[in-house]
N, C-alpha and C positions, 0 to 999 in steps of 0.2 A: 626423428628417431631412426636410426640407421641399423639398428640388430632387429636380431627375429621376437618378435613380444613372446613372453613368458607365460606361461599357462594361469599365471594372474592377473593378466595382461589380457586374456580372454575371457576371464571370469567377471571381472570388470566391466569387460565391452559387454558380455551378457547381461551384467546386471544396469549397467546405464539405459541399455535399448529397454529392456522389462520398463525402467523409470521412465521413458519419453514415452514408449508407446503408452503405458499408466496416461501420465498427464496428458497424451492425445488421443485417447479413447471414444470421448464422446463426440471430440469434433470430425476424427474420421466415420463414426459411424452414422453421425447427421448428414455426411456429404456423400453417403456411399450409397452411388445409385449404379452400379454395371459391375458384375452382370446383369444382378436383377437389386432391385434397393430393398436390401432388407436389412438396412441398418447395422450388420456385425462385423463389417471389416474391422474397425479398429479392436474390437472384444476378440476375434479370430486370431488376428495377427498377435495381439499378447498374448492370450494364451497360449499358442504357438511357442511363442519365442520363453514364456515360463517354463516350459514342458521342458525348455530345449537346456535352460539352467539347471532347472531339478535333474536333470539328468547329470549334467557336467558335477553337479554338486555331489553326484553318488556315485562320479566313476574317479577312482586312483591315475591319475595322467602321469604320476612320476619326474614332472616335469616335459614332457614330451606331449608340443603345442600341437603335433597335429590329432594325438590323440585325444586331448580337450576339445578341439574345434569336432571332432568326430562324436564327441559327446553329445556336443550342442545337435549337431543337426541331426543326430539319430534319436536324442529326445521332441527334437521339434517334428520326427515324421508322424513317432508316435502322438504325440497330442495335438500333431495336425488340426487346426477346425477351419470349416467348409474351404471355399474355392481360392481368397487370399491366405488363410494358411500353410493349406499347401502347396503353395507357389512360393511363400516363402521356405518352406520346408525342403523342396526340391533346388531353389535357390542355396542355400546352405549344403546343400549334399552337393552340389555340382562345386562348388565353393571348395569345399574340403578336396573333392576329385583336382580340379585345377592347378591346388598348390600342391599335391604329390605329385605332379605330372613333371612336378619341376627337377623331381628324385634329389631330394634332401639327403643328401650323405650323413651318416651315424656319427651323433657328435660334433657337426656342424654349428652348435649352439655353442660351443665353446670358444667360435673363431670368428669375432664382432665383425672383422672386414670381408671375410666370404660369405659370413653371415648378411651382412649389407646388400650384396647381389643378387644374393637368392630370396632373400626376403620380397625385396620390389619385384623380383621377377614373379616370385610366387603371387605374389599378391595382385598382380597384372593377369595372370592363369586362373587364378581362382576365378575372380571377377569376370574374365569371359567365358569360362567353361558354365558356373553358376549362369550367366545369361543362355547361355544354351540350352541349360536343364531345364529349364522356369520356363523356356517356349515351348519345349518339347512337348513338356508335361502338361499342354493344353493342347485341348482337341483343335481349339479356332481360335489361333490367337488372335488378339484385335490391338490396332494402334491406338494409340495415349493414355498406354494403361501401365502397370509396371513392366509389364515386359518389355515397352519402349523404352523406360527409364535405366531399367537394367543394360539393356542394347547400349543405351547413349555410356554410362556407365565404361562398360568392359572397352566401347572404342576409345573414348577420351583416355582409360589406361593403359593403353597399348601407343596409342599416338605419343602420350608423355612421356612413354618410358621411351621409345624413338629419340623421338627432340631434345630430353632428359639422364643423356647417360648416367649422372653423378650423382640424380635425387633419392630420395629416400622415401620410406613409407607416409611420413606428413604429408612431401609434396604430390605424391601420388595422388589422398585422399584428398585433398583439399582442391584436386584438379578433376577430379571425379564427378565431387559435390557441385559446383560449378555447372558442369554437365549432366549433372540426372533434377539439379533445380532449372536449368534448361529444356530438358526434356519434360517433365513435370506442367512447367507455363503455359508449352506448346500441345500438350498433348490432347487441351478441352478444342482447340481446332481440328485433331484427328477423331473424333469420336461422337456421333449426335447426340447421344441422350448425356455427355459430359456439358455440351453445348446450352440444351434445352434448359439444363440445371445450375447454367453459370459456376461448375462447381471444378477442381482439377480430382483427379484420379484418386481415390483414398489409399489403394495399394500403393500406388506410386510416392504418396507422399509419406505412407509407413516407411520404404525401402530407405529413401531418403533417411528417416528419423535411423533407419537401424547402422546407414552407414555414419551417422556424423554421431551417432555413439561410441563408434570407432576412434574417429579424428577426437572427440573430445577426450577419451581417455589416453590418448599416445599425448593431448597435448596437456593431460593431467589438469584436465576441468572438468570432470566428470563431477556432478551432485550439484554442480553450481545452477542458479534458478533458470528455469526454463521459460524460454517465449511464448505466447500465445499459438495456437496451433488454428490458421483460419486456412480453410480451402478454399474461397472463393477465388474463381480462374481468375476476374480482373486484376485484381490482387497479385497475384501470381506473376499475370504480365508484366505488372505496373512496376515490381518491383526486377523484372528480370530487364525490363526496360533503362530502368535507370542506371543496375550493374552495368549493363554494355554501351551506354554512353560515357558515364562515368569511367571505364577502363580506356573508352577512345578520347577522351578529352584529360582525365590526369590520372590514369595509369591505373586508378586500381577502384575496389569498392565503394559505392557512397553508403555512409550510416551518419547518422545524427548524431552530430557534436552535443556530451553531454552538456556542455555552456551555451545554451540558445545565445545569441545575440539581441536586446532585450528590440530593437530595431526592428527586427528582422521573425517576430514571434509566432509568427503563424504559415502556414505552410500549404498551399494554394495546388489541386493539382486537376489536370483536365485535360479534355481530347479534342483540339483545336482544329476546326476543316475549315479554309478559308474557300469564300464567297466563288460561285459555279460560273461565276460570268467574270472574276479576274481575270484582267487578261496577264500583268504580271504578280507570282506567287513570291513570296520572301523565299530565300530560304533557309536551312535551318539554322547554318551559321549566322546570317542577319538575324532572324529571332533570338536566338540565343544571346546574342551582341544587346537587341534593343531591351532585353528582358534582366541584363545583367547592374542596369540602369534602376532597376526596380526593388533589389532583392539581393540573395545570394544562393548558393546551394542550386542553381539552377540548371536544368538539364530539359533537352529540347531531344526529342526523337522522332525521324519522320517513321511512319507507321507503315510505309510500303515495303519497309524490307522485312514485317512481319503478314501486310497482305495486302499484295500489286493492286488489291482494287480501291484502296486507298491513298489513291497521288495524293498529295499535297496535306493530307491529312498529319496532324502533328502531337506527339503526346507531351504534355507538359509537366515540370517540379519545379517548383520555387518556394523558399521563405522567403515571404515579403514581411513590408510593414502595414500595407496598403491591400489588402486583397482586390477593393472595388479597382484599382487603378492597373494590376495585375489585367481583370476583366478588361478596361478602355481601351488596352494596349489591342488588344486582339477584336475590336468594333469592326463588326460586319461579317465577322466570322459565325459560324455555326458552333457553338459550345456543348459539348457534353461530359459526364462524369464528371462535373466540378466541383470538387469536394471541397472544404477549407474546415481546419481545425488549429489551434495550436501546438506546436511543437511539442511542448509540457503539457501535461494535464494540469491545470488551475488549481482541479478537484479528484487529485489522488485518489481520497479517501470516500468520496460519494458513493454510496452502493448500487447508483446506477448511472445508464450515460440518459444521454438526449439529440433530437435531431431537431433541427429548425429548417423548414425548406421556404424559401424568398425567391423571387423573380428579382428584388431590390438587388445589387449590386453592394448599397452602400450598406444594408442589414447584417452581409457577412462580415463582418467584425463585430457587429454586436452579437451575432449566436455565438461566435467562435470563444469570444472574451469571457463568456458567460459559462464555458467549457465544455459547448455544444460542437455535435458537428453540422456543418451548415453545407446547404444541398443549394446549390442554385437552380430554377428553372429557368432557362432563358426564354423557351417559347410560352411561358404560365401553367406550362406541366410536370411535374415530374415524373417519367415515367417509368416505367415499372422495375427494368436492369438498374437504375439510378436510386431507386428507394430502397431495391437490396444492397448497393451499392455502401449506401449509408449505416442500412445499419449493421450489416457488416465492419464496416470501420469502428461501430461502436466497441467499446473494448465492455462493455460487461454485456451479461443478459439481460436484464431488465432496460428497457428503453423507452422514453416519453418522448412523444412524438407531436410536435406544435408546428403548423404553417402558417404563412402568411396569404394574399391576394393569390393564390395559384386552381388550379383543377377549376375556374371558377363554372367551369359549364358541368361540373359532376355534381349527384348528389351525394348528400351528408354519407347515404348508407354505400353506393358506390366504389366512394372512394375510401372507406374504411374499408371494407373489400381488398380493395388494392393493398392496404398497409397491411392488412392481416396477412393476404397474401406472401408479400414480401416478406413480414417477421419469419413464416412458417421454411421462406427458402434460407433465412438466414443462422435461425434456430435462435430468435430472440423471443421475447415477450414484452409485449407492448402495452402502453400506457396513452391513448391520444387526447391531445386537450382539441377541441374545437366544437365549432356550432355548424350551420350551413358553410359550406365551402365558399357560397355565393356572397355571403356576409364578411368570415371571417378575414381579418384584413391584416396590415403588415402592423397596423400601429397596435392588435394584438399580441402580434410577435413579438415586437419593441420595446411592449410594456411586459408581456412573460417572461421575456429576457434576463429584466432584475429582479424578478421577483423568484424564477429560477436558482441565482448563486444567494437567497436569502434564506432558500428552502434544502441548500445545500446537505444538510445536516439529518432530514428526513428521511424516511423511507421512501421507495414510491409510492405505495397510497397513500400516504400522509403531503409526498411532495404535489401528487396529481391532484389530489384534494383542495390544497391551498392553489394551487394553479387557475383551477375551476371557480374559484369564489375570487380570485383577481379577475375572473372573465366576469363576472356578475355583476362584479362593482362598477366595468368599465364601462362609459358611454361614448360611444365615436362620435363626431361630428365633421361635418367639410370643413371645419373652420371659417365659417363666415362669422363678424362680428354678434349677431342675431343667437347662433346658435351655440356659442363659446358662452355668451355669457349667460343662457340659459341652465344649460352644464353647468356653470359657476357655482350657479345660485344654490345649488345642494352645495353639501360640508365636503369640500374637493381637497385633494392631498398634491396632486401632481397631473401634471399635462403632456401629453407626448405628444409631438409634429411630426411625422413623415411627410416629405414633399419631395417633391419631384424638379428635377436642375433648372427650369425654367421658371418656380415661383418665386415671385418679384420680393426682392427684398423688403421693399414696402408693406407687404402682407403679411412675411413673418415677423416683422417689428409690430404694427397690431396685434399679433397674437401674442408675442412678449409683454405689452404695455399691458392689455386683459388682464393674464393672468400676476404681472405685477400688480394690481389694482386691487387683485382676490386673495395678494398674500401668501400665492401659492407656488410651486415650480415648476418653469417649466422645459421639457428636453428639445429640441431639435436635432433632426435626423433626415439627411440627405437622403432619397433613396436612391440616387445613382442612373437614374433613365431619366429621358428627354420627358417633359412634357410641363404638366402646370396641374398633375393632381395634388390635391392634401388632403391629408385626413387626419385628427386631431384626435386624441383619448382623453376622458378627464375619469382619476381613480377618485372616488367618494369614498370616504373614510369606510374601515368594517369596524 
């Protein structure tokens, strides 16, 4: 858009930013811990910005945009609430100051191509004047908060309009946006108690929502549905991470092609540090290269250029087909945040998600397939940024929570602690299936797995209910011939095998002939590490 927007044009932008900050109300207010965490940045900032409509809505602008915008922000001082309020409030007032500064001559709107210059230029003035107001108007400002985002903001406007003689109000916003979800990412490494909370800045990530309701209505997508709204900082990284590979390797954003590759269906992503006694490290174009063999979509980031104290350290994205193979590639390295989900949700329509956490390698594709997301522990833990990790990624609120062989030195109550913990940072509610830690095994998992997309259809107390009576019916054994056919000998339905890369074909062929012999079926399942354990399920009818 190349003329100055219309006083509908504004009214518009008000009422989109009202709708996003709407649908992101509760998840800024769950995340908003600084000043102090009292929950109402996101309920502050909309009301705010309703004040700021209801006022535009009862002042005559005549068509004269800077008297609407003057509306807005003299209604958003009055209905100001607490400390993100008015910052946006003062924000908007420095805003309005900014684009007069630019001295808009009488009638100017008549003349689309002068109109065109002053526009961007205004709109470059606004933008950092507004950044000035919104620090001023704190007593102590502090970094990684909106007022950094606003900063990043107004410079990346002024730089474009430099390098940019010829662009317009889209490309302005759209190089903004860029820059204050930059600033946003970075900003839980300026600030401790953002840190402590794994969480990015709730104001910051309002300002954000109030500018791309801007962008959305110049680009006449305003009402269209809205994304999810998560603040989790990893998140933040992860994806600001992938932008700026992705721009340095083919030019511009990565998003997910809506035609998966059916190949290619799941989407593996993790923080790779290779081995402290390498003496030589890949680097990130060799990985990149060896992981391109595996996958697509893949994007390799060394993590030094976001903190020097991680040489070698490597952030990963891939859809593969193979997740456990994904894992092999990277053997002897130290794994963390290794999430794996599918591309697609499976189960759209479920009213809730689920987590499976495994040390097995080879189990993630079975949580993932099952339309879980799957948490790897590589050391046999999951620990605690990794369990918010996950269910954060879950896209609903309600989440059922099922591990395999992991935590095995916690106790039962322990390590629901932990989970509880983690729901409470991520603002889920939790459902966990297990028994003792020290018991529950993968071939629990394995067998939950199916009986998870069968229970699809359920509520979660209904699905965790039927979960809990698959654990009841189940009997594990080592699979030795003695104790298979012991198992047997009750009314059995099916057999699960998890074993380990080392057990002799030999042995799983007896445990196939058994359970041929009982009439029953039975699954085998890799679990992807070295060794010669097994451990068998047999379900007894209910």
């Amino acid at each position: 858009m190349s003329t100055m927007p219309s006083v509908e044009t504004v009214l518009a932008w008000a009422l989109e930013a009202q709708r996003s900050l709407t649908h992101a109300r509760v998840a800024l207010n769950s995340a908003n811990v600084f000043p102090v965490p009292d929950s109402d940045t996101g309920t502050n900032m909309l009301l705010t910005i309703r004040q700021g409509l209801d006022e535009l809505r009862h002042t005559d602008c005549d068509d004269d945009v800077v008297r609407a915008l003057r509306a807005v922000a003299r209604g958003a001082v009055i209905g100001a609430r607490g400390n993100s309020g008015v910052i946006v409030a003062e924000y908007l007032r420095g805003f309005v100051r900014g684009v007069l500064s630019t001295n808009l001559p009488d009638g100017a709107a008549d003349e689309p191509v002068v109109m065109s210059q002053i526009t961007v230029s205004a709109l470059a003035a606004g933008l950092s004047t507004a950044a000035i107001a919104a620090e001023r108007a704190v007593g102590c400002p502090a970094p990684g908060t909106i007022l950094s985002t606003a900063a990043a903001v107004a410079s990346a406007a002024r730089t474009h309009l430099l390098e940019n003689p010829g662009t317009d109000l889209v490309g302005v916003l759209e190089t903004v946006l860029v820059a204050a979800r930059q600033a946003v990412a970075s900003g839980t490494d300026q600030l401790a108690v953002l840190q402590r909370a794994s969480v990015v800045d709730s104001g910051a990530v309002g300002l954000v929502l109030i500018l791309q309701a801007l962008l959305d209505v110049l680009h006449g997508t305003q009402g269209n549905p809205l994304p999810p709204v998560d603040l989790n900082a990893q998140t933040w990284r992860d994806e600001q991470n992938i932008l700026a590979a992705n721009s340095a390797s083919h030019g511009g954003p990565h998003e997910h092609s809506e035609v998966v590759d059916p190949a290619n269906k799941f989407e593996v992503m993790c923080l790779a540090r290779p081995p402290r006694s390498s003496g030589s490290v890949p680097t990130d174009d060799q990985v990149r290269a060896g992981l391109q063999d595996l996958g697509e979509s893949v994007v390799v980031i060394g993590s030094e250029t976001v903190d020097p104290a991680s040489r070698g350290e490597l952030r990963i994205h891939i859809h593969a087909s193979d997740p456990a193979a994904v894992l092999r590639y990277f053997g002897g390295w130290q794994l963390a945040y290794v999430v794996v989900h599918q591309v697609q949700d499976p189960f759209p329509d479920r009213a809730w998600s689920w987590v499976g956490i495994t040390r097995s390698p080879g189990l993630l594709e079975e949580i993932a397939t099952a339309g879980g997301i799957a948490l790897f522990a590589q050391s046999g833990t999951a620990h605690d940024h990794e369990l918010v990790r996950a269910l954060t990624d879950a896209k609903r609120d309600e989440v059922i929570v099922i591990h395999g062989d992991v935590a095995a030195q916690a106790s039962e109550t322990a390590w629901q602690e932990r989970l509880v913990t983690a729901a409470g940072e991520s603002g889920k509610r939790l459902q966990i299936v297990t028994t003792d830690p020290t018991y529950f095994t993968d071939v629990h998992l394995a067998t939950l797995s199916a009986h998870i997309q069968m229970n699809s259809n359920r509520d979660i107390e209904g699905a965790t209910d039927a979960l809990r009576q698959a654990c009841e019916s189940l009997t594990v054994t080592d699979g030795s011939a003695s104790s298979l056919q012991a198992a047997l000998a009750v009314d059995a339905d099916v057999v699960t095998v998890v074993h380990d890369d080392d057990v002799t074909d030999e042995r799983l062929s007896t445990i196939q002939k058994i359970a041929d012999q009982h009439g029953i079926e039975s699954i085998m399942l890799g679990s992807g590490l070295a060794g010669h354990r097994l451990s068998a399920g047999v379900e007894t009818a209910v």
